[in-house]
N, C-alpha and C positions, 0 to 999 in steps of 0.2 A: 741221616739217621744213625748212621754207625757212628760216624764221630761223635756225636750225641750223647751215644750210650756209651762211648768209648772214656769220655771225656767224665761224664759221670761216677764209672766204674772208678777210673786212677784218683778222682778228687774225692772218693769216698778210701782209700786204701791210705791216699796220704792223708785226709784226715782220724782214722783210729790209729795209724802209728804215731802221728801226733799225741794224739790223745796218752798213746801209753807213756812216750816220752816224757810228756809234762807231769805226769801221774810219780813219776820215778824220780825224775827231777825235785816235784814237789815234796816227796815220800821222805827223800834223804833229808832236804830242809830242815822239813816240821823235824825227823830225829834228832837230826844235830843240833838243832835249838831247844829242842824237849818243847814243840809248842805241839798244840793238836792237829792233825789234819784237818780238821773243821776247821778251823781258822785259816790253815792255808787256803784251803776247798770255799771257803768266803771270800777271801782278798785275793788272790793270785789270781786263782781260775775263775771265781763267780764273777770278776772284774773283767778278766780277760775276755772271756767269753762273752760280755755283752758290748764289745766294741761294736759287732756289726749293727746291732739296736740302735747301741747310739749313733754311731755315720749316718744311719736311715731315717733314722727321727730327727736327729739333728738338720740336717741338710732340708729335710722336707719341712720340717716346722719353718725354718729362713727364708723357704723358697714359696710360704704361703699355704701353704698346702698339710694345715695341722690335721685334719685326718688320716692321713697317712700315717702322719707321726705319731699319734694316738693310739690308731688301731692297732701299728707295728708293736709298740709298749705292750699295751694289755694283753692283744691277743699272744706275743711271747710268753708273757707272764704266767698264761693260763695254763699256755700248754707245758709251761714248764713246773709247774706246781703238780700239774693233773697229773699228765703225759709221762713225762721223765720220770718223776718222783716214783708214779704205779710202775713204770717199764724198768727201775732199776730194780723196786720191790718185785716184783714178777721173775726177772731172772736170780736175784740172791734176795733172801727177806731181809730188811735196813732194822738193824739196831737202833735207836733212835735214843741217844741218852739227854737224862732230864734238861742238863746245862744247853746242850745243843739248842732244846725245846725254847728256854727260857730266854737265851740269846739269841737264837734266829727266829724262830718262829711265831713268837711273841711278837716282836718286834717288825715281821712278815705282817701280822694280822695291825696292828697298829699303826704302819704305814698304809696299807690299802686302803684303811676308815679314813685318813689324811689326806690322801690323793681322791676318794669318791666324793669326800665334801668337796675339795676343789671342782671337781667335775661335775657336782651339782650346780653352784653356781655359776658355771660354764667356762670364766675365764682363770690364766694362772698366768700372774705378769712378771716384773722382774723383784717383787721384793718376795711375792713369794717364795720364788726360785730360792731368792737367797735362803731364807726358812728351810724350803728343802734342802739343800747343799750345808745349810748350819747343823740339821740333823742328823744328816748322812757323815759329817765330820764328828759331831759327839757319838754315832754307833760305832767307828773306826776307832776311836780314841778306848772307849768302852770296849770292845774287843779286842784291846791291846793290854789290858787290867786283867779279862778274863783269860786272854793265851798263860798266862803268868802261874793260873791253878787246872788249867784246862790241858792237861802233859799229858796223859794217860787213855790215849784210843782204845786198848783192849784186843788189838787187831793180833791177829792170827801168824803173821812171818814179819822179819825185820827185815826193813830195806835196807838195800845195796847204799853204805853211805858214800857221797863221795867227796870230794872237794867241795868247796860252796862254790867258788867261779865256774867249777863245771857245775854243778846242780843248776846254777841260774842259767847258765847256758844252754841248758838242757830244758827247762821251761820257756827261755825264749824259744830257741829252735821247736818246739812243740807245739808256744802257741801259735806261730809262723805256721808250722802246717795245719795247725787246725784254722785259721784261716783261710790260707791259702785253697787248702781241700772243700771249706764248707762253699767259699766263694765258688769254686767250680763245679761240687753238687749243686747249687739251686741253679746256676747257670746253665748246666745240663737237665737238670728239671724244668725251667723252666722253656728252653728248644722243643727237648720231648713235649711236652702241654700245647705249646703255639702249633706243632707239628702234627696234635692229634685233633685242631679245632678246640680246646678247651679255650672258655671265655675266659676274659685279660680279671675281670671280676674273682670269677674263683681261682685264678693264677693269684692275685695280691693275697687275698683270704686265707691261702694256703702257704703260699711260696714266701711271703716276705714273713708274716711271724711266725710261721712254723721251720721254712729256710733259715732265718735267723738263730735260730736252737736248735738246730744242729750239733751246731760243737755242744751245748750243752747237754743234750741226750745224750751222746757219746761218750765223754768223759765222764758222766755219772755211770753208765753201763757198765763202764769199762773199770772203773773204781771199786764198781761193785762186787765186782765178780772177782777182784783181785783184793776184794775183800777188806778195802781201804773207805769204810762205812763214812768218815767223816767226812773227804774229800768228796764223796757219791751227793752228800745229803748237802755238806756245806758249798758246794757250786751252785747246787738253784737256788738254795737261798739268798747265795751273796748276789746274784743274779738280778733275781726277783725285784729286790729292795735297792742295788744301784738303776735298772732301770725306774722305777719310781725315782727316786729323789735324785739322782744324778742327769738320770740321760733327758729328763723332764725340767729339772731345775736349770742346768745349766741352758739348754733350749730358752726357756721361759727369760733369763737373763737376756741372752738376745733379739728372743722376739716373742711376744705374750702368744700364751697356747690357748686357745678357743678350744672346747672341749664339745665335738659334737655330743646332741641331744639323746641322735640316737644309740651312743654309746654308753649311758647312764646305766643301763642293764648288765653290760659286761662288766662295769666295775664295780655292781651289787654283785656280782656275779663270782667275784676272783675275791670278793669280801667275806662273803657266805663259804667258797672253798679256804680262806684262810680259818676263818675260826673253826670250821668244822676239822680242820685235819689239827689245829692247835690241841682242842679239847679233846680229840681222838688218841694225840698224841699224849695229853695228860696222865694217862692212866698207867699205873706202874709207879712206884717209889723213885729206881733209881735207872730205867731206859725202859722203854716200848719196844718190842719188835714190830715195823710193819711188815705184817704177813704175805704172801701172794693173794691171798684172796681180798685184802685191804687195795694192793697193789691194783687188782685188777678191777676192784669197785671206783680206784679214782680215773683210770682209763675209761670206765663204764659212762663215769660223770661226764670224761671232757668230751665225746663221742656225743653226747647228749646234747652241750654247749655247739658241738659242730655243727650237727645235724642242723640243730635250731638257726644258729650264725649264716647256714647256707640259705634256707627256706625262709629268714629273713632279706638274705640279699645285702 
């Protein structure tokens, strides 16, 4: 048990010094190129950070076994909309400006309606994949149109700028530990749970999508707080959106994803929390603050989804 918690302790310390690293790393970037943090906080970290989604869904969609791969998807997805979003809002309130809205979040809620019709009709084979992978390459390309007027975060202190070969460096080495770290928190989460009698059941429910997002909690908290609003908001979103159309399509190219039945509710589910924080988001001319109490109404929600996700089984 001590190794346990030992093991725990160090893979959660190298993951936030990860976290900062990459943040610093990314921070210099976005300066030196005059692009937005959001856009970094989309492509860098929103990508980086869903490696472990996709290993897991990947692997398990090959190995037969598409529910795994499914729930892993979504249920990341939720918590990371819900969860994250309200937990970075809660520690510093997220500026939320309109472009962001209209390129991520738009585009959040228009992907989930894409992905739920696929998972209405239960299967998603290999030309869909391609659809998805063809979309996911026009929102890249399109995000690369918008970095071009999208210069001006509004943030609070100038980064340390450095070299670019060290700034990348410093993003590698970062996302390294936020891996490295997250792979040994759920691995120590998960000794802890076997160790306490918790069923193998609410270990996956818990531990693989919510283990998974780890690193993305983190680096959004951590962004927050250091007051780098775009990198905070633009990691779930880039997140969110490469798991749908990447870590599903590419799967799908391989081996067709059967979409259990009983999952049709979770992605009404992540559909209804997209449009509702879009439209929430609307208001305001030219940025939204989400407040803490916004923050702490989208925790309220996903607590609600748990709850329910448990006592369904």
């Amino acid at each position: 048990m001590f190794l346990t918690i030992t093991i725990f302790l160090v893979g959660f310390y190298i993951l936030v010094k990860g976290a900062e690293i990459l943040i610093e790393g990314a921070s210099s970037i976005a300066y030196k190129f005059g692009i937005s943090t959001f856009i970094i906080g989309i492509t860098i970290a929103g990508i980086g950070t869903s490696l472990p989604e996709f290993g897991i869904a990947f692997l398990a969609n090959l190995a037969g076994e598409a529910g795994i791969a499914v729930s892993t998807v979504i249920g990341s997805n939720i918590f990371d909309l819900l969860f994250v979003l309200g937990a970075a809002a809660m520690l510093v309130p997220l500026v939320m400006r309109q472009e962001w809205i209209k390129s991520g979040l738009a585009w959040n809620m228009a992907v989930a309606l894409l992905v739920g019709l696929f998972a209405y009709f239960g299967t998603l084979n290999w030309f869909g994949g391609l659809i998805m992978i063809s979309i996911f390459a026009f929102w890249i390309y399109k995000l690369s149109e918008d970095a071009k007027v999208m210069n001006n975060d509004k943030e609070t202190e100038r980064p340390r700028v450095n070299k670019l070969s060290f700034s990348l460096g410093m993003v590698v080495v970062g996302m390294a530990g936020i891996l490295l770290g997250s792979r040994w928190v759920v691995d120590g989460a998960v000794e802890f749970a076997q160790a306490l009698g918790i069923s193998q059941a609410l270990i996956g429910l818990t531990i693989i999508s919510i283990g998974t997002s780890i690193d993305e909690l983190v680096i959004s908290m951590v962004a927050a707080f250091r007051q780098k609003m775009g990198l905070a908001v633009g990691n779930i979103i880039g997140s969110t959106i490469f798991n749908f159309l990447m870590v599903f399509g590419l799967s799908a190219v391989v081996a067709p994803i059967i979409f259990p039945r009983e999952l049709l509710f979770d992605f009404a589910f992540f559909a209804f929390s997209s449009a509702l924080l879009y439209f929430l988001m609307r208001r305001g001319k030219e940025e939204h603050i989400l407040s803490r109490l916004e923050g702490l109404s989208l925790i309220f929600l996903y607590f609600l989804y748990f709850i329910y996700a448990i006592i369904r089984g």
